[in-house]
Steps between C-alpha positions, in 0.01 A plus 500: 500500500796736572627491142167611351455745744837636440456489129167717559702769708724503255283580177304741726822707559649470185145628317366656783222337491333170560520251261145345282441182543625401122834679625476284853428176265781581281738592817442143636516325218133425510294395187229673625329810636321280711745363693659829539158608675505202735820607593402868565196391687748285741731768565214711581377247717856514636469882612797534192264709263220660510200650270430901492122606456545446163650117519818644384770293704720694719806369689401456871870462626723656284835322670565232674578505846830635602659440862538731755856431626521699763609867611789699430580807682517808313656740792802357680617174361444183665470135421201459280267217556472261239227273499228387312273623741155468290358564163379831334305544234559840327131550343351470855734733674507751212104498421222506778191334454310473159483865423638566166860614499726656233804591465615861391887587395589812646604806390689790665643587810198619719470211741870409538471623880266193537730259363393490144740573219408596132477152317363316783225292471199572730222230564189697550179340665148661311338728766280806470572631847785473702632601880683777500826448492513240302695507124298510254416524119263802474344718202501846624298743229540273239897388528618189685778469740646351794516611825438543895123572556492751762202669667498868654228794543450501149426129430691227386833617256795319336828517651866350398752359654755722339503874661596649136137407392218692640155413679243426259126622543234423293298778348260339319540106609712256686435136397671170665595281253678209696752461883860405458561135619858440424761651302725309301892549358747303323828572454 
């Protein structure tokens, strides 16, 4: 089962999308669409894929497991400890519940304060409302952005994490469009 799963994943991020089931068939050396939809219909059985509203399939994990080995001290060195000390699965840290989430790549240099960098990959959560505070993806009169949502005596504003960027108020509308779950950067 690992070897079709893998060669799923791996269509899905080379094409950035799912594969049909004629592409499945032809992936496993199937003669048939048929079998190809028994074997989707076991893997979502499995919890491995899933169908959107549409009965589109959509990856439900989109990793394996990795382990967690341990912790390693980022102030003052010490001995790190090494051990396999459980399992973590990177979709269900990274994205909460069922909600939708997206990712966005970021640009510019307004929310560096808070740890994220131009390029950077943030996983945003659908919401239309959010606790203040929290960093989100808003439309504010008509442009999108991302940012702090603050709250003062004139309502709720936009605020970076940068001080070279100023607060933003809406004049005409303020709109959440999602809350940043997780931020992600390769090097």
């Amino acid at each position: 089962m690992q070897r079709e799963v893998a060669a799923i994943y791996k269509f899905y991020r080379r094409h950035k999308r799912m594969p049909t089931y004629r592409e499945i068939a032809a992936l496993m050396g199937f003669a048939s669409k048929n079998a190809a939809y028994k074997l989707v219909q076991k893997l979502v059985r499995e919890g491995v894929l899933q169908k959107d509203k549409e009965g589109r399939l959509v990856p439900n994990r989109l990793r394996a497991e990795v382990i967690l080995a341990g912790v390693v001290e980022a102030g003052i060195p010490s001995e790190a400890e090494v051990a396999a000390l459980e399992r973590l699965s990177l979709d269900e840290t990274l994205i909460e519940g069922n909600n939708v989430t997206y990712a966005l790549r970021v640009k510019g240099d307004s929310m560096e304060g808070a740890g994220i960098l131009e390029g950077d990959l943030v996983l945003v959560e659908c919401a239309e409302d959010a606790p203040v505070g929290a960093i989100v993806v808003a439309c504010i009169d008509g442009e999108w952005t991302l940012k702090y949502l603050r709250e003062g005596r004139g309502g709720r504003y936009l605020a970076a994490a940068n001080p070279r960027y100023p607060d933003l108020y809406p004049s005409e509308s303020l709109r959440i469009g999602g809350i940043v779950r997780a931020v992600v950067r390769t090097y």
